[in-house]
Backbone as a printed PyTorch tensor [residue, N CA C, xyz], in Angstrom:
tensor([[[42.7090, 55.6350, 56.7770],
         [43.8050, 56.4260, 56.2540],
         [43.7790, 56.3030, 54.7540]],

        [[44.2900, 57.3740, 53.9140],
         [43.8450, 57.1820, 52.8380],
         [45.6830, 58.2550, 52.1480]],

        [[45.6670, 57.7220, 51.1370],
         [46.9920, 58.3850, 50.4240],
         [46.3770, 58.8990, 49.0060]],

        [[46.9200, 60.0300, 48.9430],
         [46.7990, 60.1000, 47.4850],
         [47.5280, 61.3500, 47.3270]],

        [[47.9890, 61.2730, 46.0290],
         [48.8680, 62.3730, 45.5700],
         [48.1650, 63.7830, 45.5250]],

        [[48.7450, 65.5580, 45.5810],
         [47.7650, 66.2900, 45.1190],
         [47.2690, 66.5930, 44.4610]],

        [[45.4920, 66.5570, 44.3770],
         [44.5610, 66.4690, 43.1690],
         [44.7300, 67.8430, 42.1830]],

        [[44.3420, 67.7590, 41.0940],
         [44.3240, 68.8490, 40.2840],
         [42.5660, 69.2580, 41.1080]],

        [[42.8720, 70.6840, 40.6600],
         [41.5410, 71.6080, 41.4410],
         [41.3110, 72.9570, 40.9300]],

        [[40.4270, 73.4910, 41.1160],
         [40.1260, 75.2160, 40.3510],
         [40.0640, 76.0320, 41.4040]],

        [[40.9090, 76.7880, 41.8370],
         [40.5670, 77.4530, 43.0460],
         [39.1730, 78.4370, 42.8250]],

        [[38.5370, 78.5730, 44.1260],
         [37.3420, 79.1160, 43.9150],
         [37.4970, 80.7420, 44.8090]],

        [[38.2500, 80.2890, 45.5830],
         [38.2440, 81.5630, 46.7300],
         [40.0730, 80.9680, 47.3630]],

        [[40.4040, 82.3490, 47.7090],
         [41.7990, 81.7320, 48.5670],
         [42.0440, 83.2900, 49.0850]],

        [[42.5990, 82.9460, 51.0450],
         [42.9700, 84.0200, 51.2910],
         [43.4290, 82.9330, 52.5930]],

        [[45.1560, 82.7820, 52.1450],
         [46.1400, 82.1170, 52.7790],
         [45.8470, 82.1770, 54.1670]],

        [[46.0930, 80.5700, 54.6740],
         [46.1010, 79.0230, 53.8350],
         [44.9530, 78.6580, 54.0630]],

        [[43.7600, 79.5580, 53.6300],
         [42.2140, 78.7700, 53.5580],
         [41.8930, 79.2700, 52.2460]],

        [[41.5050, 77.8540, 51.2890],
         [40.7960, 78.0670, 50.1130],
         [39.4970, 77.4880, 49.9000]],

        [[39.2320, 77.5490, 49.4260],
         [37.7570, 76.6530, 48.0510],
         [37.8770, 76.5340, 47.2570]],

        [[38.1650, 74.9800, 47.0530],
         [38.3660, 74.5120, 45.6700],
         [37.3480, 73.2860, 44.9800]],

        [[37.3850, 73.4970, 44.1470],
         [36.4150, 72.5460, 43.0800],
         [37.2900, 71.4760, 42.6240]],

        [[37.3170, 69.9670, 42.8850],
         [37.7890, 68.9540, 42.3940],
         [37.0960, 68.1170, 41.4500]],

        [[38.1300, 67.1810, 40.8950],
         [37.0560, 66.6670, 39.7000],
         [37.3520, 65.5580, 40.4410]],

        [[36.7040, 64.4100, 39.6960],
         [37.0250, 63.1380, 40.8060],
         [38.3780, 61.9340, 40.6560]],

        [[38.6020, 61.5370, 41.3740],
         [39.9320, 60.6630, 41.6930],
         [40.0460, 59.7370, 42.0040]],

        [[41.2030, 58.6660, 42.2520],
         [41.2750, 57.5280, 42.7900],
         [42.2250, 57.8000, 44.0550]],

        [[41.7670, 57.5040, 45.1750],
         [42.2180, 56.5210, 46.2620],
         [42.5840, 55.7320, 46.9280]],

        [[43.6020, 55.3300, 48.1260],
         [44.2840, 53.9960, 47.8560],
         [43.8880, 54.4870, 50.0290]],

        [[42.9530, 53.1930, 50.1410],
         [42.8530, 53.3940, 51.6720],
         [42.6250, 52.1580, 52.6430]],

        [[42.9110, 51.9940, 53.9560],
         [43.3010, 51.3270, 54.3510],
         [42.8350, 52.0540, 56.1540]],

        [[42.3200, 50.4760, 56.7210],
         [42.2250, 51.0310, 58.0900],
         [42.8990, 50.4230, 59.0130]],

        [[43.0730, 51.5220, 59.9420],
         [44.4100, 50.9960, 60.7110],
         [44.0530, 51.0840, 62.1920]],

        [[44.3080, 50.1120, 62.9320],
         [44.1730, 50.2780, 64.5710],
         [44.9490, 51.4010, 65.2430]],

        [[44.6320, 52.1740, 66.4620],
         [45.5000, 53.1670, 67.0620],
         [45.0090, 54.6520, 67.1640]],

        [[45.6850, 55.3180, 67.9880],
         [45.4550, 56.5780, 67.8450],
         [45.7130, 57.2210, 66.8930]],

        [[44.9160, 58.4740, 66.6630],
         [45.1950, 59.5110, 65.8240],
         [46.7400, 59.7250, 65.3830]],

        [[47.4620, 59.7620, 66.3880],
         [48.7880, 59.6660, 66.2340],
         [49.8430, 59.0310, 65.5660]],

        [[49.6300, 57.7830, 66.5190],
         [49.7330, 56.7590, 65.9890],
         [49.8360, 55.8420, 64.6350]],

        [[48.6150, 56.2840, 63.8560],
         [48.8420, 55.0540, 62.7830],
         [49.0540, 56.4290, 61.3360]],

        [[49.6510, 57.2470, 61.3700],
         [50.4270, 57.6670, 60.1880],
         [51.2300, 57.1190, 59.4120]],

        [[51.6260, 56.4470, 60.5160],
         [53.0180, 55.7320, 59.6260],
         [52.6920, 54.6300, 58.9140]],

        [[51.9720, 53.4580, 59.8870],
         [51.7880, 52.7630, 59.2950],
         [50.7880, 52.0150, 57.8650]],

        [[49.8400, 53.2660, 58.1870],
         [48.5800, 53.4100, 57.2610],
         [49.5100, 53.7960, 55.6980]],

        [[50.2950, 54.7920, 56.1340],
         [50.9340, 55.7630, 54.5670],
         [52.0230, 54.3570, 54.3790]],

        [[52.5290, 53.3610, 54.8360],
         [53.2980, 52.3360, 54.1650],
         [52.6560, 51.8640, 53.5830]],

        [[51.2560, 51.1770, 54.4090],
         [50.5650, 50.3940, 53.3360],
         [49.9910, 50.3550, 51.9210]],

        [[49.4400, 51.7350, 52.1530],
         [49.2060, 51.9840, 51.0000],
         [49.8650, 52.7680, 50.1240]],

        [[51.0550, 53.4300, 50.0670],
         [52.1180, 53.7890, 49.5990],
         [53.0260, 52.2360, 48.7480]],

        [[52.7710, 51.5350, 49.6250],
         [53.2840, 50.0530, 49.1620],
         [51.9950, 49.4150, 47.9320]],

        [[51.1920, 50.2090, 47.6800],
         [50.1910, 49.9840, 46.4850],
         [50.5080, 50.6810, 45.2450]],

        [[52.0480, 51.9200, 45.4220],
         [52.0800, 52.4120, 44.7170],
         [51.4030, 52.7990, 43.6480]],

        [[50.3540, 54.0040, 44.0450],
         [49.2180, 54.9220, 43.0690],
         [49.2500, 54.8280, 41.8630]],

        [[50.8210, 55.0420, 41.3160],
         [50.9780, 55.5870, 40.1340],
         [50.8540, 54.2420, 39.1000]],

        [[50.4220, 52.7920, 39.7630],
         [50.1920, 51.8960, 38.7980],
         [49.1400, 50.8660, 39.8360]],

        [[48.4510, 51.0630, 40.3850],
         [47.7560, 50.9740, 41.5790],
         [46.3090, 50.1600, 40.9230]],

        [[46.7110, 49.3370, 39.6520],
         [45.4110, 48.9170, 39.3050],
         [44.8190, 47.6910, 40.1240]],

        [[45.8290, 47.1490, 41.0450],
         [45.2750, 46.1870, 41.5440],
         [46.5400, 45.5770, 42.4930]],

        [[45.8200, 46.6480, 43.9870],
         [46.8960, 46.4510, 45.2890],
         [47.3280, 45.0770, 45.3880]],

        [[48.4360, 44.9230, 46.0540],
         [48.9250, 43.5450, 46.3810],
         [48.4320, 42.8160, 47.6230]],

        [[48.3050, 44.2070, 48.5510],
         [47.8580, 43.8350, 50.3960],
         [46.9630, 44.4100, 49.8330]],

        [[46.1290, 43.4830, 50.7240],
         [44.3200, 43.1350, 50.5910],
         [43.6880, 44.2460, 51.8120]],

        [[44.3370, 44.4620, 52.7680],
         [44.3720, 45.7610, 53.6360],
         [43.9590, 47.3240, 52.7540]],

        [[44.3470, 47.2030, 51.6440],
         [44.6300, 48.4750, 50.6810],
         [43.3740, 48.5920, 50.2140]],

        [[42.5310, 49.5850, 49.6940],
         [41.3720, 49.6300, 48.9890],
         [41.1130, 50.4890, 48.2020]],

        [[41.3840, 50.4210, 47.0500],
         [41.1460, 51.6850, 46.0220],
         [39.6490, 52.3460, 46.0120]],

        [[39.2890, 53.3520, 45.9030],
         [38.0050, 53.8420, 45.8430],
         [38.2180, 55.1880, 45.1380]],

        [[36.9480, 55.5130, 44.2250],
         [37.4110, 56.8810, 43.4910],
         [36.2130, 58.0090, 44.1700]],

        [[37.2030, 59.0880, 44.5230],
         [36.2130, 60.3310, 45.0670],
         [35.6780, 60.6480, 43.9140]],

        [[34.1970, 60.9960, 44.4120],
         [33.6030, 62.0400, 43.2200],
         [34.1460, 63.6290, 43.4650]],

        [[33.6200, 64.2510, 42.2090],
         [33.6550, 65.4700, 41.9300],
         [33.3640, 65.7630, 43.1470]],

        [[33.3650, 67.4770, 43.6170],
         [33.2600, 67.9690, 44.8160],
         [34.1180, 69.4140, 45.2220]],

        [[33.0820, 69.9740, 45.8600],
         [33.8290, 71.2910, 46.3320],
         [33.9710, 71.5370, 47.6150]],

        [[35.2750, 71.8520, 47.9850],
         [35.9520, 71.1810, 50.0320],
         [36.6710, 72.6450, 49.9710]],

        [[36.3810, 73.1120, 51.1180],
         [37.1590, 74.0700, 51.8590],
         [38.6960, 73.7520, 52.5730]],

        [[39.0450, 74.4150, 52.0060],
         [40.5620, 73.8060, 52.8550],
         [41.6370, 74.9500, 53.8750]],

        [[41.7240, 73.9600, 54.7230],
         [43.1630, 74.8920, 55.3290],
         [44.1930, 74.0050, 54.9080]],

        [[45.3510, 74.7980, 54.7040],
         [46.4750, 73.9710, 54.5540],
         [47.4940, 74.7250, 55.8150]],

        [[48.8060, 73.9940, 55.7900],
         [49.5180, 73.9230, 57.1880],
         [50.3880, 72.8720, 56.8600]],

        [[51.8540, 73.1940, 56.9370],
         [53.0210, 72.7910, 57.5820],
         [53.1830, 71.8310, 58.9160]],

        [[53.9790, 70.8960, 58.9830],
         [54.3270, 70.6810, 60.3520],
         [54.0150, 69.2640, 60.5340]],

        [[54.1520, 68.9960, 62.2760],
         [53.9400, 67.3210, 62.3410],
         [52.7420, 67.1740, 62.0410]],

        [[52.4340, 65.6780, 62.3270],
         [50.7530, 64.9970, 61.9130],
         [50.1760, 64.6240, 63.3090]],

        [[50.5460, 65.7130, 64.3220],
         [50.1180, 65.5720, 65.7580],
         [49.0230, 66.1910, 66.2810]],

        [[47.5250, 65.6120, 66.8100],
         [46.5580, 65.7460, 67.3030],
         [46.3830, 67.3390, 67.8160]],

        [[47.3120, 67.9200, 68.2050],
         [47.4890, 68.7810, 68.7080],
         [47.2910, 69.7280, 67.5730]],

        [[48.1030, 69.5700, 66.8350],
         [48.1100, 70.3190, 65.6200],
         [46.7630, 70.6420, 65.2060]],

        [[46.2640, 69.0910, 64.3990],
         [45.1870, 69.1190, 63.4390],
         [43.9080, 69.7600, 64.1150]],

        [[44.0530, 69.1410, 65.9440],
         [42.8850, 69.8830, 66.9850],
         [42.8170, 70.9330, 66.4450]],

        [[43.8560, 72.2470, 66.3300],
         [43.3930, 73.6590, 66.2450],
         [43.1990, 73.9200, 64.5810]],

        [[43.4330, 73.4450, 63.7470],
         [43.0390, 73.3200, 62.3040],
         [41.4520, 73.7850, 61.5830]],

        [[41.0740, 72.6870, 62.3150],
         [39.2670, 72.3700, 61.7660],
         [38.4650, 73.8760, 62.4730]],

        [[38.8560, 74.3210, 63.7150],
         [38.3700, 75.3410, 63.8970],
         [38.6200, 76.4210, 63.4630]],

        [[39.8840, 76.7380, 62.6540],
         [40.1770, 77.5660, 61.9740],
         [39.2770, 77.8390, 60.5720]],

        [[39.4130, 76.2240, 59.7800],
         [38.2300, 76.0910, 58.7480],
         [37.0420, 76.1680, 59.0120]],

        [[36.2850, 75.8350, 60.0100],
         [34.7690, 75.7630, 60.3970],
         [34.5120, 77.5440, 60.3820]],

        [[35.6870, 78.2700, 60.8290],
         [35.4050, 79.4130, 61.3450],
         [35.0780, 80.4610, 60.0220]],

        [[36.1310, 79.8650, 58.8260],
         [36.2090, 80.4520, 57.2150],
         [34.8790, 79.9980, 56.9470]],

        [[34.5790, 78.6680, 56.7240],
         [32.9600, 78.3260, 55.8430],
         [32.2560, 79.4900, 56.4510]],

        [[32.0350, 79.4350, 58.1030],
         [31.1630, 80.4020, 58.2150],
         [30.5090, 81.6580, 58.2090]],

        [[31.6230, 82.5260, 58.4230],
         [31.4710, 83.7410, 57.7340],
         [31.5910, 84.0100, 56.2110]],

        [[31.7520, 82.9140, 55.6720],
         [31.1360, 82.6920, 54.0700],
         [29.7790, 82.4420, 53.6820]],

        [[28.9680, 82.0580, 54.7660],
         [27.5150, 81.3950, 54.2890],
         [27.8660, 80.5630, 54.1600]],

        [[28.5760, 79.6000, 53.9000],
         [28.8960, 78.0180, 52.9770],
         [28.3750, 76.9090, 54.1230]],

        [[28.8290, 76.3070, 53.6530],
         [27.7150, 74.8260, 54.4980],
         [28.4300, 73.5340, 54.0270]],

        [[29.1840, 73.0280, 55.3810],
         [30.1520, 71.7950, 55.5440],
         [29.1470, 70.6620, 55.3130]],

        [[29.4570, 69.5360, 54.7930],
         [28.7480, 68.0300, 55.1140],
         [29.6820, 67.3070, 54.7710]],

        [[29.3580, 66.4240, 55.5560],
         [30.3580, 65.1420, 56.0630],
         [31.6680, 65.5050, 56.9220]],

        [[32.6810, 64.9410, 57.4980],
         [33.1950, 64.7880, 58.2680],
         [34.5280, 65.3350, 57.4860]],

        [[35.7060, 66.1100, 58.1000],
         [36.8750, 66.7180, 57.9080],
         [37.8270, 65.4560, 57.4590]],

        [[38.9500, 66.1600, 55.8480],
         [39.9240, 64.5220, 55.3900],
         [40.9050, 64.9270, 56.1200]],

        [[41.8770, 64.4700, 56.6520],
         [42.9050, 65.0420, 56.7000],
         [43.9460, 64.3740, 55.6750]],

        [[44.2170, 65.3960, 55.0780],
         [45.3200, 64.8840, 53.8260],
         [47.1050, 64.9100, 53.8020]],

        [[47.5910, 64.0830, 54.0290],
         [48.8780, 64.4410, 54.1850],
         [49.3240, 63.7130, 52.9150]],

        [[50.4160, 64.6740, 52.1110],
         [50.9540, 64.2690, 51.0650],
         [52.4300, 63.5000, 51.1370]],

        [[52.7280, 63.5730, 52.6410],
         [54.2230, 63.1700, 51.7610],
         [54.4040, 62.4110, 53.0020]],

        [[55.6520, 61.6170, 53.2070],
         [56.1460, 60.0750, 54.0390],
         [56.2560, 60.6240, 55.3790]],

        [[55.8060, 59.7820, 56.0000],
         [56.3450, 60.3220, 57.7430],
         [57.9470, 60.5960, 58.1030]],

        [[58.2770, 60.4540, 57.1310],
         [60.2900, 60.4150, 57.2990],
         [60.2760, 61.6770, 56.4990]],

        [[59.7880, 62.6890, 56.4270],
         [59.9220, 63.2780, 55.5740],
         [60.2810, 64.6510, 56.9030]],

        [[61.0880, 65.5720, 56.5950],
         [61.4740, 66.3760, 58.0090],
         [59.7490, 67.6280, 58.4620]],

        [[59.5120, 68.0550, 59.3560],
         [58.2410, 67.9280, 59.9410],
         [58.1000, 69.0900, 59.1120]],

        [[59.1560, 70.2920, 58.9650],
         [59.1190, 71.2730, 58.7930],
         [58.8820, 71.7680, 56.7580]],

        [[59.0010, 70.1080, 56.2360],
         [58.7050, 70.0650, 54.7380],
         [57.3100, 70.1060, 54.4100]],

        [[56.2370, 69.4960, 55.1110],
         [55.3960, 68.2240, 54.9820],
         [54.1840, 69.3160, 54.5330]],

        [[53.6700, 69.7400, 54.0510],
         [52.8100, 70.6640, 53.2080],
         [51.0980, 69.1220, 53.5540]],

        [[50.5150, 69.5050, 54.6360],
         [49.1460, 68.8060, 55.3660],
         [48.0390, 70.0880, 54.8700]],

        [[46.7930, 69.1340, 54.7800],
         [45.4020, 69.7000, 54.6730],
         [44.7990, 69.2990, 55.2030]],

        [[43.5180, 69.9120, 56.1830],
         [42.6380, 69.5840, 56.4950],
         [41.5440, 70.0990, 55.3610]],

        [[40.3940, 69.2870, 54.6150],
         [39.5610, 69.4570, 53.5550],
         [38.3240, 68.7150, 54.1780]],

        [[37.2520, 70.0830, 53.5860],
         [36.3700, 69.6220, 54.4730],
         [34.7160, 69.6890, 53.2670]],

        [[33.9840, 68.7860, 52.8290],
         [33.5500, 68.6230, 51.8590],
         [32.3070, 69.7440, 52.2440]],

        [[31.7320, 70.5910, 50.8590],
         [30.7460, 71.8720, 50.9790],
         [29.6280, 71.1110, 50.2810]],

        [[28.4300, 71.8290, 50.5300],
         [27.2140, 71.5120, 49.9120],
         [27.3380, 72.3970, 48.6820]],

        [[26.9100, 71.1280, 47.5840],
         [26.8510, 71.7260, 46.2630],
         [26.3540, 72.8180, 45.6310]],

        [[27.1680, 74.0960, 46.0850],
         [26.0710, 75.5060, 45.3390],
         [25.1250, 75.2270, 44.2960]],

        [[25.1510, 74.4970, 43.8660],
         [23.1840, 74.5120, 43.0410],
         [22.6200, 73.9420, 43.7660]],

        [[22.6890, 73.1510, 44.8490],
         [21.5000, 72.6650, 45.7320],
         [21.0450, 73.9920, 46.5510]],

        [[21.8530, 74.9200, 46.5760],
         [21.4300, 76.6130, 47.1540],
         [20.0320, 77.2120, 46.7820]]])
């Protein structure tokens, strides 16, 4: 599980709620947690929420692990709502379905990004699934 606030980005393509965007790179605050998919939202986003980002030079729980993403260009769906399996299930096929009739070309495995607290009401919670692209100059 991993927290982080939303990154600054250049949109590349957008035709709601699937974009392409170009990120520059960032820091991370992550942490692994036992349980289902379901399951460990909560407790993953305390922990490292309890590292508080915004001065995050050096977590307190040893559970926590800062790491900085590189640069990178990720396809995204974004989506409303709970952080339930069910949900995110029909998500990735929605995105897999955009890269592809783009030509574009996924590598590595789907983030799922949720920005804001599990107490937060379901119907606020602004979630991404981001899914990392092969670097158009390797084209």
């Amino acid at each position: 599980m991993q927290v982080a606030s939303e990154q600054r980005h250049g949109k590349i393509e957008r035709e709601e709620p699937l974009e392409v965007r170009d990120y520059q790179s960032y820091v991370v605050a992550g942490t692994f947690v036992d349980g289902s998919f379901n399951s460990v939202g909560t407790e993953g986003f305390n922990d490292c929420s309890a590292a508080s980002l915004a001065n995050a030079l050096r977590p307190t729980d040893d559970r926590v692990v800062l790491a900085e993403a590189p640069s990178r260009r990720m396809a995204i769906v974004r989506y409303r709502g709970k952080w339930c399996e069910a949900r995110d299930g029909k998500q990735p096929a929605v995105l897999r379905k955009f890269i592809g009739e783009r030509g574009l070309m996924g590598v590595g495995e789907p983030v799922f990004a949720r920005y804001d607290p599990p107490f937060m009401p379901w119907f606020l919670r602004p979630n991404e699934i981001q899914t990392p692209m092969q670097d158009p100059a390797a084209h």
